[in-house]
C-alpha positions in Angstrom: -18.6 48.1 -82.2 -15.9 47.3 -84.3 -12.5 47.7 -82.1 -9.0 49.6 -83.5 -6.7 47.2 -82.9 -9.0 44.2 -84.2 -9.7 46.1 -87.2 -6.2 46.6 -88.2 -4.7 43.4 -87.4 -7.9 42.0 -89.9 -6.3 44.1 -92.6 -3.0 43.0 -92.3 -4.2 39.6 -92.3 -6.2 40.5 -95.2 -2.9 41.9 -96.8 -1.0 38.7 -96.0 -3.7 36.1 -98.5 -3.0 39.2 -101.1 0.0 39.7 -101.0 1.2 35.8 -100.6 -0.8 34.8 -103.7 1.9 36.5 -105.6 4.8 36.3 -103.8 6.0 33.3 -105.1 6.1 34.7 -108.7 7.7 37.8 -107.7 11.1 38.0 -109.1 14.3 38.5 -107.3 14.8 42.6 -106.6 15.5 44.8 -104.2 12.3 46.5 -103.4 9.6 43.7 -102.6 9.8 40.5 -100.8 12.1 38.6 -98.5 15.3 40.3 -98.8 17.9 38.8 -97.0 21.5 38.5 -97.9 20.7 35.0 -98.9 17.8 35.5 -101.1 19.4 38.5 -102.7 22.5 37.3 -104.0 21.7 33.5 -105.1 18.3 33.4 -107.7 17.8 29.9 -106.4 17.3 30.4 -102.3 15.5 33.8 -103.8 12.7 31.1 -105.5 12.7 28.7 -103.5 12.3 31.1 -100.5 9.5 32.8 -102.1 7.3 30.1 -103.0 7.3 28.6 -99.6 6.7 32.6 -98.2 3.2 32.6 -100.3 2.7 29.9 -99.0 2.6 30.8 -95.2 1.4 34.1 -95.3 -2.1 33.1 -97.0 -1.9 30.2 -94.4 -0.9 33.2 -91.9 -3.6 35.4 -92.9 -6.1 32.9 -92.7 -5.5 31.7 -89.3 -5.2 35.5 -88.3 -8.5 36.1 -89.7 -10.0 32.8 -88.2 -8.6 33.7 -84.8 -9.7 37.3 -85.1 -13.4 35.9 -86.1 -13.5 34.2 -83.3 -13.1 36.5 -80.9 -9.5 35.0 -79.8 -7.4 37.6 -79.9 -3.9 35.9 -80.9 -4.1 36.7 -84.9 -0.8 39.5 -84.5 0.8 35.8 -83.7 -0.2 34.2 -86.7 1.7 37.4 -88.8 4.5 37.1 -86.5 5.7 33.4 -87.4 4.5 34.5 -91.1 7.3 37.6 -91.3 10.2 35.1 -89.4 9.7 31.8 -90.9 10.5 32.8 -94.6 13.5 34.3 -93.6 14.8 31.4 -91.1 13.7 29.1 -94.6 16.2 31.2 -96.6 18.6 30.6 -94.4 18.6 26.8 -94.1 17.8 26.4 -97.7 21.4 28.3 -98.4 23.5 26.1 -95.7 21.8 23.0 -97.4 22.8 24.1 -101.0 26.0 24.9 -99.5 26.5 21.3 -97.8 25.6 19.9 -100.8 27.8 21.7 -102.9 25.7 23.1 -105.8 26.9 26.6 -104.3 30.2 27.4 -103.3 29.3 30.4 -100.9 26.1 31.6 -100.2 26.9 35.3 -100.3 29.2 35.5 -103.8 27.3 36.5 -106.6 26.1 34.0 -109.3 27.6 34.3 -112.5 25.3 32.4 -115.1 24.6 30.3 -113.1 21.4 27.7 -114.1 
């Protein structure tokens, strides 16, 4: 018999390869993706972040399923570091483009900027 709680974390893991395919085309907004302060108000952290979050949520999902197929029962872990580590990413990407100058302060709205 198929149990509750492995059946639902095998959907979300399921969810996580769908939806990362296209997360890193999704374009910066206020309804879906990683909004943080960081990714909302500078288009560059907002791709950059993005791309790398596809990235490890269909690596996420995978291991989650792979875990959950194999009977160990760690794949809620696997979605856990896939929800934090795109938004600790933001984060450093912003205090790197900050250090390096090619944004004055993360938070102020870009104005044209390329």
């Amino acid at each position: 018999p198929l149990e509750a709680g492995r059946a639902i974390i095998t959907g979300y893991c399921l969810g996580y390869i769908l939806f990362g395919n296209v997360l890193g085309k999704v374009r910066r907004n206020f309804y879906i993706g990683v909004r943080t302060p960081w990714t909302l108000t500078n288009e560059r952290v907002w791709n950059l972040t993005h791309r790398f979050a596809g990235k490890v949520w269909v690596t996420a999902g995978v291991l989650g399923l792979a875990f959950e197929i194999f009977g160990w029962h760690i794949g809620f872990l696997s979605l856990l570091v896939g929800w934090l580590a795109p938004k600790l990413y933001s984060l450093v990407i912003l205090k790197q483009l900050e250090r390096r100058g090619e944004i004055a302060d993360g938070l102020s709205r870009e104005q044209g900027e390329a």
